[in-house]
N, C-alpha and C positions, 0 to 999 in steps of 0.2 A: 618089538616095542614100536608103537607109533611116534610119528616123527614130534606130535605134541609132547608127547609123554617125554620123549627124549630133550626136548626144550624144556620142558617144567623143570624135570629132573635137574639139568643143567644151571638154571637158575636158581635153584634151591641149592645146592651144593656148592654153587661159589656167593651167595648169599646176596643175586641180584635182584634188586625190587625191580617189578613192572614199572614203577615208576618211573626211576632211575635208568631203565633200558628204554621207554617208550620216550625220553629226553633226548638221549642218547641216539638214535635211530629216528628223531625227529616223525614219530609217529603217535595212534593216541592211546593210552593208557588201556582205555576200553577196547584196542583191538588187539594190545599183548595179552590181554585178560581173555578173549575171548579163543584167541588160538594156544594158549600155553593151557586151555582147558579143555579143546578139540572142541569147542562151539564154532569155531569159524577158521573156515582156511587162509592160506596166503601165496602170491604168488613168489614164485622161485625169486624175479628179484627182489621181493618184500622179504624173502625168509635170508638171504644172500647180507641185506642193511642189515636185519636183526642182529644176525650172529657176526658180522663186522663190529657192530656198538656192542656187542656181549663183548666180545675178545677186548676192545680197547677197555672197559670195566671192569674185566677180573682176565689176564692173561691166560691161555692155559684151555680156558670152556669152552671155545668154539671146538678144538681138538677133543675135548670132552665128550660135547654135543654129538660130532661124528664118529667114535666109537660108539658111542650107545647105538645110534642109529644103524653102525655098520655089525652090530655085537660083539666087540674088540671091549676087552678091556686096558683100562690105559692105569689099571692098577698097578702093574708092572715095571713100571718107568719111577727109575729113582729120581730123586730129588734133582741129584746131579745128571744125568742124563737130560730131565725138564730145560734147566737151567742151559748148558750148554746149547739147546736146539732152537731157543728163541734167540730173536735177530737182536740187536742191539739196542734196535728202536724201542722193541718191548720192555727191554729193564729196568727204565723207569715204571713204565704203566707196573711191573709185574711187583717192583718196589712199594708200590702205594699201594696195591693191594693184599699185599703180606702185612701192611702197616695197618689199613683197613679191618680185615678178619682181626690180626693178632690184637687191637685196641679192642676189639667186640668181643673177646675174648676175656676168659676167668684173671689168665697171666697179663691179661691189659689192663683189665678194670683194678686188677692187685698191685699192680707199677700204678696208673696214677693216682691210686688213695695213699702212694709211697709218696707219689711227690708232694702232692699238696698240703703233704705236714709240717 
């Protein structure tokens, strides 16, 4: 797998917009667009920011990232194992993003048409 392909992949799975990462990473839209589609490359410390502002966005994808990359899968890793391995600092970030997908979600969008009755 190319290392684009591995970034796309990784952004699609934790359900990161280019947007949302090219904010993040304080870079332009049009150049996460253009390497997360293997038009344009980046250098090591352009790719080093990316997947720092990926991790802080969806905990968990940078490590993601580099499985794919490495051909590891990280299907293997329970829940509880995940949880345990990030540092402390992450728990919040890792917290909003379980709140994040699970609201984008069937069992989200079915909790708040519960509450707003």
């Amino acid at each position: 797998m190319f290392i684009h392909e591995a970034f796309n992949e990784t952004l699609k799975r934790y359900h990161i917009s280019g947007r949302a990462l090219a904010e993040a990473a304080d870079v332009s839209q049009s150049m996460v667009s253009q390497f997360r589609h293997g038009k344009k490359g980046v250098t090591d410390e352009m790719l080093d920011n990316l997947l720092l502002a990926m991790q802080q966005i969806a905990p968990g994808s940078r490590s993601y990232f580099c499985s794919l990359v490495a051909g590891e899968s990280l299907g293997s890793l329970g829940v509880k194992q995940v949880i345990e391995e990030i540092s402390e600092e992450e728990i919040p970030q890792l917290l909003v993003a379980i709140a994040h997908r699970w609201k984008n979600s069937e069992g989200g969008k079915m909790a708040a048409e519960l509450i707003s009755l």
